[in-house]
BAZASE-765123 format. One record per residue (C-alpha): residue number from 1; x, y, z. Coordinates in pm, whole numbers, padded with zeros to 5 digits. Example, Ala and Ser with C-alpha at 12.3 -4.5 7.8 and 13.67 -1.06 7.14 Angstrom:
residues 2
+-----+--------+--------+--------+
! num !   east !  north !     up !
+-----+--------+--------+--------+
!   1 !  01230 ! -00450 !  00780 !
!   2 !  01367 ! -00106 !  00714 !
+-----+--------+--------+--------+
END
This chain:
residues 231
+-----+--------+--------+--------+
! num !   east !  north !     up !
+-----+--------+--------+--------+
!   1 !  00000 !  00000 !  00000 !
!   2 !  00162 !  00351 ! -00093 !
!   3 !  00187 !  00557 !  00219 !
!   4 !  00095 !  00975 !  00185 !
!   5 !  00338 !  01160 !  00305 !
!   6 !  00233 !  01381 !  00607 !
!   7 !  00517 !  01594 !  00666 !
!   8 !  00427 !  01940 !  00792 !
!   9 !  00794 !  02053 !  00831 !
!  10 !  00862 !  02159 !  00487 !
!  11 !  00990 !  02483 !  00368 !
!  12 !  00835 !  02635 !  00113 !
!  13 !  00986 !  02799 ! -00147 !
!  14 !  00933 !  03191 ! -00198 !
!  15 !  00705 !  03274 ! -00460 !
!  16 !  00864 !  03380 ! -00759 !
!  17 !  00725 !  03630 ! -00932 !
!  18 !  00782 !  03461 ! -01338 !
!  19 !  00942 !  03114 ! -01281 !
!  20 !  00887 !  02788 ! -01114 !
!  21 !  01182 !  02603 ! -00915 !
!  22 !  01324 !  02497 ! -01271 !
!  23 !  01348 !  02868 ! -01403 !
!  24 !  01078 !  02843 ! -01706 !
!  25 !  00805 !  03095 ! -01699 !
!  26 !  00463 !  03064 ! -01517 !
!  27 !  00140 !  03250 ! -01512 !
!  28 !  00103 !  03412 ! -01143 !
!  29 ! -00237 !  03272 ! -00984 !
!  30 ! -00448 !  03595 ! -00843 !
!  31 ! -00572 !  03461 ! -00486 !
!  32 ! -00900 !  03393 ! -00457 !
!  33 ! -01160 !  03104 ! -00515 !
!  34 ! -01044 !  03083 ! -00863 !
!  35 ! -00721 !  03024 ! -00752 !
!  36 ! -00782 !  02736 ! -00524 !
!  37 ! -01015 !  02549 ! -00764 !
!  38 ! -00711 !  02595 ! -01027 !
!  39 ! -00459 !  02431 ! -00769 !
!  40 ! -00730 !  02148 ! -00690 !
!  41 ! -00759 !  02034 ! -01040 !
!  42 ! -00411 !  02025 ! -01046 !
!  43 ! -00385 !  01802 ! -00763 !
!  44 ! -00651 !  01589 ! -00918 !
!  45 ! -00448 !  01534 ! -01283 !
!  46 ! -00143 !  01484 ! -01061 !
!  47 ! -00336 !  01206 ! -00871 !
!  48 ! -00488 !  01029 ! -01218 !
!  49 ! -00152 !  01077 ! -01399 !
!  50 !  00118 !  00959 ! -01113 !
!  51 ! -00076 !  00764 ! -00860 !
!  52 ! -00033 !  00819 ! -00472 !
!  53 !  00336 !  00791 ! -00496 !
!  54 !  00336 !  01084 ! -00765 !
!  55 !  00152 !  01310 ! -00574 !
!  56 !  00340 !  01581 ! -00418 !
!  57 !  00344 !  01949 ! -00314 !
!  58 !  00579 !  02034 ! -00567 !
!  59 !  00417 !  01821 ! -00850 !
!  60 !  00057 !  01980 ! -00766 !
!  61 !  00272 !  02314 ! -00807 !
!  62 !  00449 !  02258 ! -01139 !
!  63 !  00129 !  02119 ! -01274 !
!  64 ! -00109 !  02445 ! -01167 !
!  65 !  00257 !  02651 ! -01255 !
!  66 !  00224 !  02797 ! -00937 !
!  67 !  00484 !  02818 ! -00656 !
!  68 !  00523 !  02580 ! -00382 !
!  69 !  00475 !  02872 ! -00157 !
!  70 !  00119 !  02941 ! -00347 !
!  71 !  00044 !  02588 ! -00242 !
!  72 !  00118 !  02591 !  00124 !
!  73 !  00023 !  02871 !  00175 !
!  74 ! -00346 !  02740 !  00140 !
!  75 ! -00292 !  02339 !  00263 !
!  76 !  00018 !  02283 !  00532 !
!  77 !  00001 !  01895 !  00397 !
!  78 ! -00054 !  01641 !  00103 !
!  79 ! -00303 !  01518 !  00336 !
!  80 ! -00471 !  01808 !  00353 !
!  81 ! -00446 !  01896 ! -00039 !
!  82 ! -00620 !  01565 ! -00130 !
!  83 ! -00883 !  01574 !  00035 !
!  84 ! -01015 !  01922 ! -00081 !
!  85 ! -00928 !  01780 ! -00432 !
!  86 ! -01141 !  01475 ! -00407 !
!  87 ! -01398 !  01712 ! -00257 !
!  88 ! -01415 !  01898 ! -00562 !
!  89 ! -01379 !  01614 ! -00794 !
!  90 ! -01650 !  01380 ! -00654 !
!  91 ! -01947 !  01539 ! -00729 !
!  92 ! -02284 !  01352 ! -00680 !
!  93 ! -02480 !  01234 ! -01009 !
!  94 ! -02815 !  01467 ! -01062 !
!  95 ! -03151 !  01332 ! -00993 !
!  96 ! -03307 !  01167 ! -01254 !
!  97 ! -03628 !  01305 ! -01435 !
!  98 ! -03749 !  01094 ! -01652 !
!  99 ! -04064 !  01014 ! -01358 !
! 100 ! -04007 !  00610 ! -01337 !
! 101 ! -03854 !  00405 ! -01127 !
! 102 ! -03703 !  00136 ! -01378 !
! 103 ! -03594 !  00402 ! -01596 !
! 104 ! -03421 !  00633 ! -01342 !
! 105 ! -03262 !  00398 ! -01177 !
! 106 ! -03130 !  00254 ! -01526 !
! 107 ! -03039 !  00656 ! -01586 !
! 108 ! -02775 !  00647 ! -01257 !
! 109 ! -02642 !  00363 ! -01364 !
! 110 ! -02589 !  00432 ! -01723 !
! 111 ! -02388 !  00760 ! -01573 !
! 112 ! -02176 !  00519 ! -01402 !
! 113 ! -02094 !  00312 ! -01654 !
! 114 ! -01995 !  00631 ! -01878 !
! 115 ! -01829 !  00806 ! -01568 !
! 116 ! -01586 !  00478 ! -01490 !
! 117 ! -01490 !  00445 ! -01861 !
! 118 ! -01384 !  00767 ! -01988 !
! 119 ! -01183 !  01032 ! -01826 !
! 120 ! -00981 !  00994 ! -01507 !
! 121 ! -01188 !  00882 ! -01249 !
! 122 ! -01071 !  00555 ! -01251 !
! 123 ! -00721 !  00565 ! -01175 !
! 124 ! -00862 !  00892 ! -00960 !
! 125 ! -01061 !  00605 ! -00753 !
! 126 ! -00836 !  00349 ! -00745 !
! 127 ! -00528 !  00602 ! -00632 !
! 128 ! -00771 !  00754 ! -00379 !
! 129 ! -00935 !  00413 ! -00223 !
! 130 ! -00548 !  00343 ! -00148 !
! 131 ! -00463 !  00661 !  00053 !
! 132 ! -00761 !  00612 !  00263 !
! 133 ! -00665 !  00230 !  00326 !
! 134 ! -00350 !  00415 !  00528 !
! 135 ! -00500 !  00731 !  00647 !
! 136 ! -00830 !  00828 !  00928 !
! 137 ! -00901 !  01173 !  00746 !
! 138 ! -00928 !  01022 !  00406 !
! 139 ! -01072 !  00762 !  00520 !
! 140 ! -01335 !  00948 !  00662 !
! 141 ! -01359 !  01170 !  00311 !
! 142 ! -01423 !  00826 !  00116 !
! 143 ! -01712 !  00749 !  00339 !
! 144 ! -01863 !  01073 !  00297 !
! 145 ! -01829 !  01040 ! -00041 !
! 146 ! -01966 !  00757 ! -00076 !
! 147 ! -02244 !  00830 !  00057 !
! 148 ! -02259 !  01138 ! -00182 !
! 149 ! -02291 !  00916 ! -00448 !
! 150 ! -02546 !  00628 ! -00307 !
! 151 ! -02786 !  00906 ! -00202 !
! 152 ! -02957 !  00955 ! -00601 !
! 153 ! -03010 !  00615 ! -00633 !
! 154 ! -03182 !  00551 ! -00226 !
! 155 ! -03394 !  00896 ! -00308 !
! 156 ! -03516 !  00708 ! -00621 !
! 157 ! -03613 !  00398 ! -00420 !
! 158 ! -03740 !  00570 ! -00083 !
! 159 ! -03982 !  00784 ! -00338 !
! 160 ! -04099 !  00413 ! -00505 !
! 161 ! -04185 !  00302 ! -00170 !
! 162 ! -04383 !  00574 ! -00049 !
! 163 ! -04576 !  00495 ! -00398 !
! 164 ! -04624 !  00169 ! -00285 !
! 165 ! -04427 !  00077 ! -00595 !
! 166 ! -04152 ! -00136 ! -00415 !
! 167 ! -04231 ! -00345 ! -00080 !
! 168 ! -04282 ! -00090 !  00219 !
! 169 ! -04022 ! -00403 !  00391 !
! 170 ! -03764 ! -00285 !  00119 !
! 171 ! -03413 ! -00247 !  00307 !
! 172 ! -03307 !  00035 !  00051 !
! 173 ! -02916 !  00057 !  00181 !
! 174 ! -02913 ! -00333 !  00087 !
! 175 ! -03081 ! -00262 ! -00266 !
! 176 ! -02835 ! -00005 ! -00342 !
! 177 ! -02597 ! -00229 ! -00286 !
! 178 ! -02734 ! -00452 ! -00501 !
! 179 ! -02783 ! -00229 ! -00799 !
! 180 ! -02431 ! -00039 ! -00777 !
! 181 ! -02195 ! -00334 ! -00688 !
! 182 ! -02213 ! -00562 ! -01048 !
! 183 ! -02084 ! -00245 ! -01207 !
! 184 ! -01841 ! -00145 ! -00981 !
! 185 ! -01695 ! -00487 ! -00921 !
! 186 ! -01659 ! -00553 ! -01342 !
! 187 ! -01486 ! -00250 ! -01362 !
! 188 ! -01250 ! -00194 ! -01106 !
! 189 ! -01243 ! -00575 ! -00978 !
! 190 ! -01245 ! -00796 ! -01300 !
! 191 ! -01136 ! -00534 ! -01526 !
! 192 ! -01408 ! -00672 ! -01824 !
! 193 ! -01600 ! -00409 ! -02045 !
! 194 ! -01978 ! -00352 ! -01965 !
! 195 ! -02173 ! -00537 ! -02252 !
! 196 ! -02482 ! -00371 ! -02391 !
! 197 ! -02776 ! -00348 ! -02168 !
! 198 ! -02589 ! -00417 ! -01901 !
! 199 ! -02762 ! -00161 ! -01641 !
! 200 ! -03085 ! -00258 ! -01764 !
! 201 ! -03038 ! -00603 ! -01661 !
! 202 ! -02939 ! -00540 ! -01368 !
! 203 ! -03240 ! -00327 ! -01245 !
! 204 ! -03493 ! -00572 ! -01394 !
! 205 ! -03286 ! -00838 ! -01169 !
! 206 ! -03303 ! -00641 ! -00896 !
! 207 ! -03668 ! -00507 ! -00941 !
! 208 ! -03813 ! -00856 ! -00987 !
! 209 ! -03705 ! -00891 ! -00579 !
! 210 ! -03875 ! -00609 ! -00494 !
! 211 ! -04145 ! -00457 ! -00675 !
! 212 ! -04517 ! -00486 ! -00550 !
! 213 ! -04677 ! -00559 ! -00878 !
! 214 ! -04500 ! -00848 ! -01062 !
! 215 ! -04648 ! -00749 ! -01367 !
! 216 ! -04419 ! -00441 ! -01386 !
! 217 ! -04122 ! -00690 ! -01408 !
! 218 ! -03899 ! -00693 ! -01687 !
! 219 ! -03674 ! -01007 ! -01785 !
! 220 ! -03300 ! -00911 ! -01897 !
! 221 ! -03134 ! -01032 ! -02196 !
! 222 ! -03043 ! -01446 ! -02108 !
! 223 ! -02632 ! -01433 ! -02084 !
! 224 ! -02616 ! -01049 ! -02042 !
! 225 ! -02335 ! -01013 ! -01764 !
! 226 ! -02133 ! -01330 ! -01824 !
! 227 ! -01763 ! -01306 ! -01830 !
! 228 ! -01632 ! -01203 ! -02133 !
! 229 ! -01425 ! -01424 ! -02398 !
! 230 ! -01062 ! -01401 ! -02381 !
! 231 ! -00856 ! -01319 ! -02705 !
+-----+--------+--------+--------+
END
């Protein structure tokens, strides 16, 4: 497990006024909340290109071509740093609208799917759920998180049981669980590519547990989900 450095004893470097530590020319960041969300998206392309072991003061620095100074002037810690980073990077999905339950909940996780294949929040998640293995305060962060991003999908189901479209008995933390974890485990567990339909099957699967009227079930696709053929 790579271990974030904590070290609050560094010296910062003055700010420079038109260079970085290696001399070539920067643009000076005003202060500000523009400033801070331009350091923070450094951080977070420092995290998805290097990893945990890549992610330093300085780097987050050179990247935003800002000063280390700049930077600790604002977060005394990597710690610190990556955790207003993931803040700002792990924002929660919208609510769906399109008014039914199959379909919105097949709308979250079709966002998913498209978030955890394109972009940088894979290597983002997978760099993160390692600090936090190692640290309390991210730690903490990844539960909050976490939460963040359940809370669409149990505001969908709580509203389909006060319908009296799912059973009032539903345990709704269990049937998130059951709709998110299939997609998160191919992806970042087996590493295999989502086949077509793949969300849809899963909510009919899931669905078919708990819906009231078992004539609002839908069948998925027979094989959808199996592992796929090696090359």
């Amino acid at each position: 497990m790579t271990k974030l450095a904590t070290d609050h004893t560094a010296d910062p470097k003055p700010d420079l006024p038109n260079a970085t530590e290696h001399g070539s020319p920067r643009t000076p960041i005003p202060r500000g909340d523009r400033a801070r969300e331009r350091i923070l998206r450094a951080a977070l392309q420092v995290l998805a290109d290097e990893g945990l072991a890549g992610f330093t003061m300085e780097a987050v620095a050179r990247r935003a071509s800002a000063s280390k100074a700049t930077v600790y002037r604002r977060w005394s810690s990597q710690s610190e740093l990556l955790v207003d980073a993931m803040d700002l990077g792990f924002q929660p999905f919208p609510l769906p609208t399109t008014g039914a339950l199959r379909t919105d909940l097949i709308e979250i996780l079709t966002l998913f799917e498209s978030l955890v294949n394109h972009g940088p929040f894979p290597r983002l998640m997978a760099a993160f759920i390692d600090a936090a293995e190692g640290d309390p305060t991210l730690s903490s962060l990844h539960a909050q998180l976490t939460e963040r991003r359940r809370e669409p999908m149990r505001h969908v189901l709580a509203e389909a049981r006060r319908r009296g479209e799912i059973s009032p008995t539903t345990d709704l933390e269990l049937t998130v669980d059951l709709l998110a974890g299939p997609a998160f485990y191919r992806r970042f567990i087996a590493h295999w590519p989502y086949p077509p339909g793949y969300a849809a099957a899963i909510v009919d699967l899931v669905l078919a547990a708990v819906r009231t009227d078992p004539s609002d079930e839908h069948l998925p696709p027979k094989r959808l989900g199996h592992s796929p053929t090696r090359k």
